[in-house]
Jmol script that loads the backbone (N, CA, C; Angstrom):
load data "model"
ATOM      1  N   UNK A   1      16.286  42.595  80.099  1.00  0.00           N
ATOM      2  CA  UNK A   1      16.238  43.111  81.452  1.00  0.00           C
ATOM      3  C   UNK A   1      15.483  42.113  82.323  1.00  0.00           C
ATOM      4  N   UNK A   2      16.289  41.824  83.486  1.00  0.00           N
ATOM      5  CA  UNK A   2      15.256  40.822  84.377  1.00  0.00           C
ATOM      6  C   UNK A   2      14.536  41.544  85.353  1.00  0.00           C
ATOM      7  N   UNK A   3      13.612  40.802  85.559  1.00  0.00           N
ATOM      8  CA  UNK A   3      12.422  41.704  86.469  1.00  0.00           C
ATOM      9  C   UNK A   3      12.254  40.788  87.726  1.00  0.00           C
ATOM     10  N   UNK A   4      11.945  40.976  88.778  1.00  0.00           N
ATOM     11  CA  UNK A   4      11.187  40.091  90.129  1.00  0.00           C
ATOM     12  C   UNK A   4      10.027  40.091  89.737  1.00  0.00           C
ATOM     13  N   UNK A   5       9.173  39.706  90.502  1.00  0.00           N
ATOM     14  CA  UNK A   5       8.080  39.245  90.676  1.00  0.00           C
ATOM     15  C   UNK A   5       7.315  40.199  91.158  1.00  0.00           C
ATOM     16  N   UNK A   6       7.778  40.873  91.904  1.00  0.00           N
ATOM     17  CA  UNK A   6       7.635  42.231  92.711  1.00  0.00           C
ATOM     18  C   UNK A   6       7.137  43.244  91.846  1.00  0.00           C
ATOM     19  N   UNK A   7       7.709  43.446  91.042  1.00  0.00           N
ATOM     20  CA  UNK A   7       8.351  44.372  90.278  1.00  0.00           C
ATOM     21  C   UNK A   7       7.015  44.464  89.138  1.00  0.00           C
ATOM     22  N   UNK A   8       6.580  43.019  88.662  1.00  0.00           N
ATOM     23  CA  UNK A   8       5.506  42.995  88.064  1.00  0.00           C
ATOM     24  C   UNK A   8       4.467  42.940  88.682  1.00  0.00           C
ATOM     25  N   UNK A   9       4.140  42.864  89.793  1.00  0.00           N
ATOM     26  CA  UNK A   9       2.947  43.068  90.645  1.00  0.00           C
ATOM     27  C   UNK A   9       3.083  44.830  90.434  1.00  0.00           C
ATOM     28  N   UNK A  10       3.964  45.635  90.995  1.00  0.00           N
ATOM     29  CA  UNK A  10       4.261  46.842  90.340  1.00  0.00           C
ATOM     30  C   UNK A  10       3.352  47.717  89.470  1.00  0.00           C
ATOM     31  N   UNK A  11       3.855  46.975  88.370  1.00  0.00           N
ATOM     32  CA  UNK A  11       3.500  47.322  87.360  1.00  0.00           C
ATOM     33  C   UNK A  11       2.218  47.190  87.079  1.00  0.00           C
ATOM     34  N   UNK A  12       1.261  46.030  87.242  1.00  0.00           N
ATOM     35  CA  UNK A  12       0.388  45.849  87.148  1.00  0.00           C
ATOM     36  C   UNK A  12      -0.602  46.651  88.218  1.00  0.00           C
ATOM     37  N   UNK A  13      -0.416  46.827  89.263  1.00  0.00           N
ATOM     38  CA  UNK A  13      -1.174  47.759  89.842  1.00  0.00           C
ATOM     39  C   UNK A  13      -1.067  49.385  88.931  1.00  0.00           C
ATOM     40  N   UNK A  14       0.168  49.656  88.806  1.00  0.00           N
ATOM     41  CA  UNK A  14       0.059  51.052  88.375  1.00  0.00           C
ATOM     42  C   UNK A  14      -0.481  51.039  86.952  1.00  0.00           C
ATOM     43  N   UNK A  15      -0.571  49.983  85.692  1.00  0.00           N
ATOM     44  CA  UNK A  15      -1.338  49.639  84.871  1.00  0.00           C
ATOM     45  C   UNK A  15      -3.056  49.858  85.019  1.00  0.00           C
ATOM     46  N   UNK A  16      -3.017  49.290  86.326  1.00  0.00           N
ATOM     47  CA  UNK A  16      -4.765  49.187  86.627  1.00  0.00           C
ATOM     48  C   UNK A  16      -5.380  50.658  87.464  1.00  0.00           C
ATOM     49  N   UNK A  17      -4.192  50.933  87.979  1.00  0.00           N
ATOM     50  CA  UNK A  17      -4.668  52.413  88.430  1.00  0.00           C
ATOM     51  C   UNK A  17      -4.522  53.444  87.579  1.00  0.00           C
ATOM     52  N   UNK A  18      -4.079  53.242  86.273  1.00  0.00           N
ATOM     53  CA  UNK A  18      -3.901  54.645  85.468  1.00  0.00           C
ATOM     54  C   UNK A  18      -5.249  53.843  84.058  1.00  0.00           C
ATOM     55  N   UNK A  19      -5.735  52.749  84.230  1.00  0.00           N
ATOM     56  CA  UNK A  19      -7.258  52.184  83.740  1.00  0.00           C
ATOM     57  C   UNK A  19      -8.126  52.760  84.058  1.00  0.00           C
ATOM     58  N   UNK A  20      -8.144  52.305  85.969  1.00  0.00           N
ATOM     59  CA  UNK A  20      -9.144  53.113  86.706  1.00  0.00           C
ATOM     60  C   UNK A  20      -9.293  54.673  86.254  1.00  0.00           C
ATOM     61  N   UNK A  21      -8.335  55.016  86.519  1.00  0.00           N
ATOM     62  CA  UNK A  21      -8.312  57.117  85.965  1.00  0.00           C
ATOM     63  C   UNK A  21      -9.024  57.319  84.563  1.00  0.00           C
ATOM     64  N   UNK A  22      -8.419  56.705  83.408  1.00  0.00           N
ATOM     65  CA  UNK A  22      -9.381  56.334  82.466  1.00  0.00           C
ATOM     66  C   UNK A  22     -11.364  56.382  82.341  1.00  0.00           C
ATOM     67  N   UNK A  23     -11.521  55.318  83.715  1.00  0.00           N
ATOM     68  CA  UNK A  23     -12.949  55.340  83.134  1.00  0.00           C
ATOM     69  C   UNK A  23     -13.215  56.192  84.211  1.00  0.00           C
ATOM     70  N   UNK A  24     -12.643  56.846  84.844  1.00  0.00           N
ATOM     71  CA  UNK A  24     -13.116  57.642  85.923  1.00  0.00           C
ATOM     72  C   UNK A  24     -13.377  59.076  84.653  1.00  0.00           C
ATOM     73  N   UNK A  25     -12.579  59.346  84.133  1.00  0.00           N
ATOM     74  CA  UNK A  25     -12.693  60.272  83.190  1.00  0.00           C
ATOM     75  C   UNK A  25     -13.461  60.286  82.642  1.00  0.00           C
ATOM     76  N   UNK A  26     -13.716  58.895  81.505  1.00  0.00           N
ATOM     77  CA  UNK A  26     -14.708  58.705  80.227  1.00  0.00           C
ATOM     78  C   UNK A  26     -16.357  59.007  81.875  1.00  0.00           C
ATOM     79  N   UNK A  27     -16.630  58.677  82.488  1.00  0.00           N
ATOM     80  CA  UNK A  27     -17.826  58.343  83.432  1.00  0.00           C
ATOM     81  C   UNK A  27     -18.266  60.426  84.136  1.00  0.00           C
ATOM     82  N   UNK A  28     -16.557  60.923  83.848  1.00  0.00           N
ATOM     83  CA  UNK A  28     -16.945  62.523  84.304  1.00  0.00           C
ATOM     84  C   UNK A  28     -17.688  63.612  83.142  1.00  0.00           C
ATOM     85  N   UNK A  29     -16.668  62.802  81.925  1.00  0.00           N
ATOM     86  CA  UNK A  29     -16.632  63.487  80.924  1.00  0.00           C
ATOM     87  C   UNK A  29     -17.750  63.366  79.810  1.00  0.00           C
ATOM     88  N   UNK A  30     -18.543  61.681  80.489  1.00  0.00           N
ATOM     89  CA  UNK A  30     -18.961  61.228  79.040  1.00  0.00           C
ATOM     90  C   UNK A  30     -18.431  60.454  77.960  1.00  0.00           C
ATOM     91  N   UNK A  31     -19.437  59.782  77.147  1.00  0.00           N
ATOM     92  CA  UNK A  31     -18.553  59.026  75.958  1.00  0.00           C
ATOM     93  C   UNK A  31     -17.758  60.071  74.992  1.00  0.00           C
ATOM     94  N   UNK A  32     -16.419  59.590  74.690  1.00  0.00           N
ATOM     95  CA  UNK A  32     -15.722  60.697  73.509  1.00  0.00           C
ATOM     96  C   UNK A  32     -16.503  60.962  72.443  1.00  0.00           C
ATOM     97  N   UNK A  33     -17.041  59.997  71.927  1.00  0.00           N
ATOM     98  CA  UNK A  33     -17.753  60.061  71.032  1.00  0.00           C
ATOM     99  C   UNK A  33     -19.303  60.802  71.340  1.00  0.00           C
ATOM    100  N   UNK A  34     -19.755  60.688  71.774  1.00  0.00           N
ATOM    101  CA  UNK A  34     -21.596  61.280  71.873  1.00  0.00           C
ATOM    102  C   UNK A  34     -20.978  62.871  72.939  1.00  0.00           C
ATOM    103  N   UNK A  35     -20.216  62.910  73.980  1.00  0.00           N
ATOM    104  CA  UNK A  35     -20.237  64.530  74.200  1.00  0.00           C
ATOM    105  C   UNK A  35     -19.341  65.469  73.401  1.00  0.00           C
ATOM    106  N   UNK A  36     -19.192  66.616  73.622  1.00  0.00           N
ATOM    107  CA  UNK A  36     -18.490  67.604  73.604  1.00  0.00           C
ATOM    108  C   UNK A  36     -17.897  68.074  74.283  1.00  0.00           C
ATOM    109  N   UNK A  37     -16.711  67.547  73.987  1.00  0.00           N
ATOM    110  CA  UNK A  37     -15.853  68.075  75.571  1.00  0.00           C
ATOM    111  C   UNK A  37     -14.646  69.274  74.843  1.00  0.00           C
ATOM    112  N   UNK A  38     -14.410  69.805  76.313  1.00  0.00           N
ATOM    113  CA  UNK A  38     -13.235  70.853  75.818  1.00  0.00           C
ATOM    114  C   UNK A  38     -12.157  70.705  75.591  1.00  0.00           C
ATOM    115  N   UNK A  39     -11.240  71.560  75.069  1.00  0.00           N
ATOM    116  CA  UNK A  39      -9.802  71.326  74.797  1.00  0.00           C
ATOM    117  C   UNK A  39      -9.273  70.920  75.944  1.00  0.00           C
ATOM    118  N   UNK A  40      -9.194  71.346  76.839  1.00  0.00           N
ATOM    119  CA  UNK A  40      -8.668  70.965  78.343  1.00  0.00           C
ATOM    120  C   UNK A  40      -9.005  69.226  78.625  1.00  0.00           C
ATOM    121  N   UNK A  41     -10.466  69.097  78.616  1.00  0.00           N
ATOM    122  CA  UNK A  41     -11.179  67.975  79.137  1.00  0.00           C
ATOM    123  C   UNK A  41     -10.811  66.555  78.262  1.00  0.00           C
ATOM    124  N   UNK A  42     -10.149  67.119  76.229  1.00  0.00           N
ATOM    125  CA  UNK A  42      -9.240  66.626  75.869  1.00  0.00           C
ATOM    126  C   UNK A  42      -8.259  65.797  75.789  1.00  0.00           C
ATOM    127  N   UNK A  43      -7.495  66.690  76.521  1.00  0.00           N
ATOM    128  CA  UNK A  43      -6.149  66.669  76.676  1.00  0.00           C
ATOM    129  C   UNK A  43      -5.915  65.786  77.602  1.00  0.00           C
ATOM    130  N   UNK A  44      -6.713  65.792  78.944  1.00  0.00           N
ATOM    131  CA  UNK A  44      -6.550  65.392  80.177  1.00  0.00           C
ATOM    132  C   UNK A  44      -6.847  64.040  79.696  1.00  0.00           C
ATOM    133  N   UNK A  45      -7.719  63.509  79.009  1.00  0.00           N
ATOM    134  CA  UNK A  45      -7.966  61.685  78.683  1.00  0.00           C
ATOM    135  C   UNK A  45      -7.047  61.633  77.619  1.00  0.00           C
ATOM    136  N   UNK A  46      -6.644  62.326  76.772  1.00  0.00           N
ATOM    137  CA  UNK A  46      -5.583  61.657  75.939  1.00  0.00           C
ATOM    138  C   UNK A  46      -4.387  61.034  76.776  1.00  0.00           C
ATOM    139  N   UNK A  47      -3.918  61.821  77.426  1.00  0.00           N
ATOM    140  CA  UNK A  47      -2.675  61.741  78.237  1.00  0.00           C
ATOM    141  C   UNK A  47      -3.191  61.118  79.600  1.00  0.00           C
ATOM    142  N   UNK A  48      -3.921  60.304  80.108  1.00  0.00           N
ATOM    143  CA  UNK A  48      -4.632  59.608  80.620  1.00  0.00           C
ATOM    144  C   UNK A  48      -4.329  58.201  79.874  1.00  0.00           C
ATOM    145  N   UNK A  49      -4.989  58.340  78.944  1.00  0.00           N
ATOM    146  CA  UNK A  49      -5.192  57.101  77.962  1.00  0.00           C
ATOM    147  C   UNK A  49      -4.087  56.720  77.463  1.00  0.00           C
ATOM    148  N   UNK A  50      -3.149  57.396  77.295  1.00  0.00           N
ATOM    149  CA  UNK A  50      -1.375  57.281  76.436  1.00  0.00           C
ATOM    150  C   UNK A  50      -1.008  56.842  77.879  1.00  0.00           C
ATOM    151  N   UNK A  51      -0.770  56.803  79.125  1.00  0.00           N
ATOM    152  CA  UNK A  51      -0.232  56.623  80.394  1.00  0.00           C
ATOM    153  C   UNK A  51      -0.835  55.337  80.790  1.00  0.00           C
ATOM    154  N   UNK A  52      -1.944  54.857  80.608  1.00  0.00           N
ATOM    155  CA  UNK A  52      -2.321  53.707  80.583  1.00  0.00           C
ATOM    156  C   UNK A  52      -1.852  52.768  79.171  1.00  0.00           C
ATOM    157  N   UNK A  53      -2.159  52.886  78.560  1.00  0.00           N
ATOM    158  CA  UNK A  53      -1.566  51.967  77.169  1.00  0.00           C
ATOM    159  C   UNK A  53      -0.173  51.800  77.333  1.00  0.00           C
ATOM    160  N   UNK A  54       0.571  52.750  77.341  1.00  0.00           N
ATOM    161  CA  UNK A  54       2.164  52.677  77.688  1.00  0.00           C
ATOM    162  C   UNK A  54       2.704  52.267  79.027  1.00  0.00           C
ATOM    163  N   UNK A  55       1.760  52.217  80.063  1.00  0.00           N
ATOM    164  CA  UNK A  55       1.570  50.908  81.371  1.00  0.00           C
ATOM    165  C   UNK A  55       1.792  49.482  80.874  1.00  0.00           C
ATOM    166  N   UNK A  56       0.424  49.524  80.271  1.00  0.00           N
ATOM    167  CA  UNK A  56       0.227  48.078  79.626  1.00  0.00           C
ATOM    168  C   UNK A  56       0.924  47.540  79.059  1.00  0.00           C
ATOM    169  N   UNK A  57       1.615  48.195  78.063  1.00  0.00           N
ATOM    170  CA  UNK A  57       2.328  47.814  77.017  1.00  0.00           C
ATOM    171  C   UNK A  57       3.869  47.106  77.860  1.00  0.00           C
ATOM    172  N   UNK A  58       4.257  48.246  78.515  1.00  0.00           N
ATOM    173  CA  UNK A  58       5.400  47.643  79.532  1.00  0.00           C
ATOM    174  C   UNK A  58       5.113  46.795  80.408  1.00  0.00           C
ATOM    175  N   UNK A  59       4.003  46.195  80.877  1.00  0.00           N
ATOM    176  CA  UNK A  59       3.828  45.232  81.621  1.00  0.00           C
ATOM    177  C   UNK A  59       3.757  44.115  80.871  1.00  0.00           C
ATOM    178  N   UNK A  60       3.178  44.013  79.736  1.00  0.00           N
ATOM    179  CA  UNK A  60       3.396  42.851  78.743  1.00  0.00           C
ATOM    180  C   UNK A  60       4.875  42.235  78.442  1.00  0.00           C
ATOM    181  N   UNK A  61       5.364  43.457  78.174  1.00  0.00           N
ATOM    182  CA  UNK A  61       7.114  43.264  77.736  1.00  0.00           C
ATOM    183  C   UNK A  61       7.387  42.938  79.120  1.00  0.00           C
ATOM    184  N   UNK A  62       7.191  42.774  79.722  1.00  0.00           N
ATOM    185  CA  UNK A  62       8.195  42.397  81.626  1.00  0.00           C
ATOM    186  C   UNK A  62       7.528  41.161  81.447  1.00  0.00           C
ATOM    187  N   UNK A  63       5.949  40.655  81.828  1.00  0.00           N
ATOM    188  CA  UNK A  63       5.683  39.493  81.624  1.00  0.00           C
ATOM    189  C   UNK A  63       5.996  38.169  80.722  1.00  0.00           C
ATOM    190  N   UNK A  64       6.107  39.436  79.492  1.00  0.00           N
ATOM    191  CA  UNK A  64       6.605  37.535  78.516  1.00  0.00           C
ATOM    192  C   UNK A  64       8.101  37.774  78.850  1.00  0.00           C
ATOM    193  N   UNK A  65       9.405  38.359  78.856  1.00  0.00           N
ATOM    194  CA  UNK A  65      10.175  38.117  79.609  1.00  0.00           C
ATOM    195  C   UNK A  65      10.696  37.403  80.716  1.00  0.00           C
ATOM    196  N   UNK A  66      10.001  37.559  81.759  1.00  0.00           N
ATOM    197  CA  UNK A  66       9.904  36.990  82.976  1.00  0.00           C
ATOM    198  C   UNK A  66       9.386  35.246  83.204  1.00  0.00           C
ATOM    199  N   UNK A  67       8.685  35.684  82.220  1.00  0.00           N
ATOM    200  CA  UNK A  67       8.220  33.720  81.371  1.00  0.00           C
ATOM    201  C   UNK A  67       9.290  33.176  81.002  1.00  0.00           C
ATOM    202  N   UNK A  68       9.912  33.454  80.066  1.00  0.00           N
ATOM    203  CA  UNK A  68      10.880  33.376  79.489  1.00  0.00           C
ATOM    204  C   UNK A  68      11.883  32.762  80.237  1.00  0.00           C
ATOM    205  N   UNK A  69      11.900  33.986  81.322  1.00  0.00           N
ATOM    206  CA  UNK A  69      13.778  33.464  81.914  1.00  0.00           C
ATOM    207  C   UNK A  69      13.461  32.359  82.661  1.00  0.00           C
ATOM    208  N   UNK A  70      11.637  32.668  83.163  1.00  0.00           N
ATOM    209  CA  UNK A  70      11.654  31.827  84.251  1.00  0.00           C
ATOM    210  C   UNK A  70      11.297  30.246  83.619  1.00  0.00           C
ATOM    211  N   UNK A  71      10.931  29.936  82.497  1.00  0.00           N
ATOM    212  CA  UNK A  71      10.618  28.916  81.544  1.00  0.00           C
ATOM    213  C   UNK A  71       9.524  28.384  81.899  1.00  0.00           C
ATOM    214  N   UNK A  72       8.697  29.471  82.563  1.00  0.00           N
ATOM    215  CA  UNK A  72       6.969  29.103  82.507  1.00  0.00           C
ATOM    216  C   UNK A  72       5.994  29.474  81.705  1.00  0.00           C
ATOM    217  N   UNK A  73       5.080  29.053  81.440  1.00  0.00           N
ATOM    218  CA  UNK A  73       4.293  29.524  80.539  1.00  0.00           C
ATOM    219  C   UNK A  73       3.445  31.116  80.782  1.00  0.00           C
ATOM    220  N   UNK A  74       3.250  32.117  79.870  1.00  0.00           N
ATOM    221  CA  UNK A  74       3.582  33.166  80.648  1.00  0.00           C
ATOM    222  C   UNK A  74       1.588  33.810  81.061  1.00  0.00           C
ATOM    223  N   UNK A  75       0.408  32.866  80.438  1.00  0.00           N
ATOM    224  CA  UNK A  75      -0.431  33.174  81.124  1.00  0.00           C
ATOM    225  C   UNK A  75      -0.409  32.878  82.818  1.00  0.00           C
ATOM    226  N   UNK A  76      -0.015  31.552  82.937  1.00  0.00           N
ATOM    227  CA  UNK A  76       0.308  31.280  84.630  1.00  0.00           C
ATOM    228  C   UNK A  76       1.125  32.359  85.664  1.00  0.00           C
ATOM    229  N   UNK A  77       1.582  32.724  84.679  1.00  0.00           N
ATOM    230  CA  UNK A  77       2.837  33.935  85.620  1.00  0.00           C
ATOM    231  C   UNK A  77       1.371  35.242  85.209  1.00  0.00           C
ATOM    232  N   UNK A  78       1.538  35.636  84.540  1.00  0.00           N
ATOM    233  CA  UNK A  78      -0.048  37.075  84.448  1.00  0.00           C
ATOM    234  C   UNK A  78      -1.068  36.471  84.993  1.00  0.00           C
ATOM    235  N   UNK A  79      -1.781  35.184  85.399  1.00  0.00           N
ATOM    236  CA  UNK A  79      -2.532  35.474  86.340  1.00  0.00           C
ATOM    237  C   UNK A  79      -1.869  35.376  88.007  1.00  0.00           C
ATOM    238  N   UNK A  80      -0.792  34.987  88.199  1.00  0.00           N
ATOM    239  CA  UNK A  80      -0.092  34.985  89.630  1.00  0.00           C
ATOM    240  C   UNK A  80      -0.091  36.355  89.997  1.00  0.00           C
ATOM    241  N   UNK A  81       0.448  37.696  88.478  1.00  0.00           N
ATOM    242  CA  UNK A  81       0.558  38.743  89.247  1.00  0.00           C
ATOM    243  C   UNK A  81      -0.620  39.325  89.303  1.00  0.00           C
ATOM    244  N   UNK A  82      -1.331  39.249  88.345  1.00  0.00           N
ATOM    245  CA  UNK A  82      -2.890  39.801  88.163  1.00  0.00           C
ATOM    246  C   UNK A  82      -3.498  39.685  90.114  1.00  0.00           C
ATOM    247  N   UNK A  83      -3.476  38.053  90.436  1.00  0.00           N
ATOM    248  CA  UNK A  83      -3.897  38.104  91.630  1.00  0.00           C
ATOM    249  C   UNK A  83      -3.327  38.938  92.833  1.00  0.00           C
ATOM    250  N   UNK A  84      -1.843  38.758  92.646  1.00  0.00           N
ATOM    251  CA  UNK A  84      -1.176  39.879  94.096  1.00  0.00           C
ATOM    252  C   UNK A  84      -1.430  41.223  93.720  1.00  0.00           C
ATOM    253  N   UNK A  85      -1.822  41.228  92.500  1.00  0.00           N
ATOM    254  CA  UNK A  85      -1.910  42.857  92.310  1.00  0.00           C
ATOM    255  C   UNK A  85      -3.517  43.176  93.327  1.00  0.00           C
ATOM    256  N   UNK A  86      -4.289  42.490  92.913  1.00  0.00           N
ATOM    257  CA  UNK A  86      -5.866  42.748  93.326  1.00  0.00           C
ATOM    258  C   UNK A  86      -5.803  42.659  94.481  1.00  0.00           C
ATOM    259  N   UNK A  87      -4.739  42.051  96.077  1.00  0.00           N
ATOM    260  CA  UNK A  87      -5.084  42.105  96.576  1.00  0.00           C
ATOM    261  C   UNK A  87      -4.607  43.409  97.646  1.00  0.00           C
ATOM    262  N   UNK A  88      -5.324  43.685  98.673  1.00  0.00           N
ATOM    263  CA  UNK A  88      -5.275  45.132  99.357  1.00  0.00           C
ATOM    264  C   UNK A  88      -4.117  45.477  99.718  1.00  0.00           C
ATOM    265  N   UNK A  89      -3.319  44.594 100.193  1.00  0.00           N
ATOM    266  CA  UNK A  89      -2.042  45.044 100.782  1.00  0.00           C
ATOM    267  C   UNK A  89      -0.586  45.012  99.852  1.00  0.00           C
ATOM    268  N   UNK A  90       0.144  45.221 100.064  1.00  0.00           N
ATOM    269  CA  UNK A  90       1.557  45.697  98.943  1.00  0.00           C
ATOM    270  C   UNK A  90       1.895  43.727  98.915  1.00  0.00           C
ATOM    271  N   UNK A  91       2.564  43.436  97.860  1.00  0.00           N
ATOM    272  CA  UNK A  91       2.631  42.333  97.879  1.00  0.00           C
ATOM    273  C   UNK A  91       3.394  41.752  98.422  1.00  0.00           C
ATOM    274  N   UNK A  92       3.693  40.705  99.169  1.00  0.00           N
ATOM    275  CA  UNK A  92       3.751  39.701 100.261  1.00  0.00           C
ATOM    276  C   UNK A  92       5.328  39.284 100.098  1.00  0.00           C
ATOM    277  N   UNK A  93       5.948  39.704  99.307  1.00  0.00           N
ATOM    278  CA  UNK A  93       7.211  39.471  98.947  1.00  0.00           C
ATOM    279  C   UNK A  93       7.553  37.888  98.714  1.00  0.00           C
ATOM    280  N   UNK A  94       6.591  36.898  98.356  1.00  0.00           N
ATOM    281  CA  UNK A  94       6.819  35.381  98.110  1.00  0.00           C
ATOM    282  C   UNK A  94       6.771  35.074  97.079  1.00  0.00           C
ATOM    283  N   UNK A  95       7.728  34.250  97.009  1.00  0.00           N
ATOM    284  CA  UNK A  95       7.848  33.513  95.272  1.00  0.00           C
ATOM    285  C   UNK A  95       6.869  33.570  94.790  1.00  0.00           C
ATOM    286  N   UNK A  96       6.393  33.672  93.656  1.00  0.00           N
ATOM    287  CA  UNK A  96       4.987  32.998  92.733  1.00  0.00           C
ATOM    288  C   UNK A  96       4.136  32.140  93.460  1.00  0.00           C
ATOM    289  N   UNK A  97       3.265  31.696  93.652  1.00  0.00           N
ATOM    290  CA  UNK A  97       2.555  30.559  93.822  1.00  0.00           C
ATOM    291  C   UNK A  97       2.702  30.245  95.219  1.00  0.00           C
ATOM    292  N   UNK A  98       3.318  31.046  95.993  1.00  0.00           N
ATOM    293  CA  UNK A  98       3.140  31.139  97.775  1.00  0.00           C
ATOM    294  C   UNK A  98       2.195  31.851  97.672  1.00  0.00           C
ATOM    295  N   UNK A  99       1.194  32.495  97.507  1.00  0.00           N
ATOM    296  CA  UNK A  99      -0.318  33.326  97.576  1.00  0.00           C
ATOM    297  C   UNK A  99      -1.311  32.393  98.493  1.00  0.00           C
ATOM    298  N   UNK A 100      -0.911  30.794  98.231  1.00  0.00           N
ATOM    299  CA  UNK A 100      -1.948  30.311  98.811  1.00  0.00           C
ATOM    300  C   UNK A 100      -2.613  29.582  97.496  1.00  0.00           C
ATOM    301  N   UNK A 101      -2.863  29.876  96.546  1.00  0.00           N
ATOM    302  CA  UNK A 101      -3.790  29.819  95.473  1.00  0.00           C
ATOM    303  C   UNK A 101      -3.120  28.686  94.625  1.00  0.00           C
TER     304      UNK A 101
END
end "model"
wireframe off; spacefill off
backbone 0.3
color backbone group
């Protein structure tokens, strides 16, 4: 499957925002390990934590792909999107490496 560039900026934000939810949880809830949390309180970081990993996981598979077709090496392409992802506004719609950077 081919992906834009877009597409993995995408991903990578919604990767880092279902992270963020993560430690927003572990920081409400406490460490899993040292509290006691409820069945509810549970449930809600498992499926938290499965929604992030299965983010990740698909953003990996798009990235080395996208290396691939594009025949770059594929840390250079994960930090290109890493950066449009971090920044505030939706991304800029420019090739790779138009960021400026």
């Amino acid at each position: 499957m081919s992906h834009t560039f877009e597409e993995l900026v995408a991903k990578q934000r919604a990767a880092d925002e279902a992270h963020t939810r993560v430690e927003q949880l572990r920081e409400t809830y406490g460490p899993p390990a040292q509290e006691r949390w409820t069945g509810t309180q549970s449930g809600t970081y498992e499926t938290a934590l499965r929604a992030w990993r299965d983010l990740a996981r698909d953003l990996q598979t798009a990235l080395s792909e996208y290396a691939s077709e594009a025949g770059r090496p594929r840390p250079e392409i994960e930090t290109e999107v890493e950066r449009a992802a971090a920044r505030s506004g939706p991304a800029d719609g420019g090739a790779p490496g138009t960021d400026g950077s």
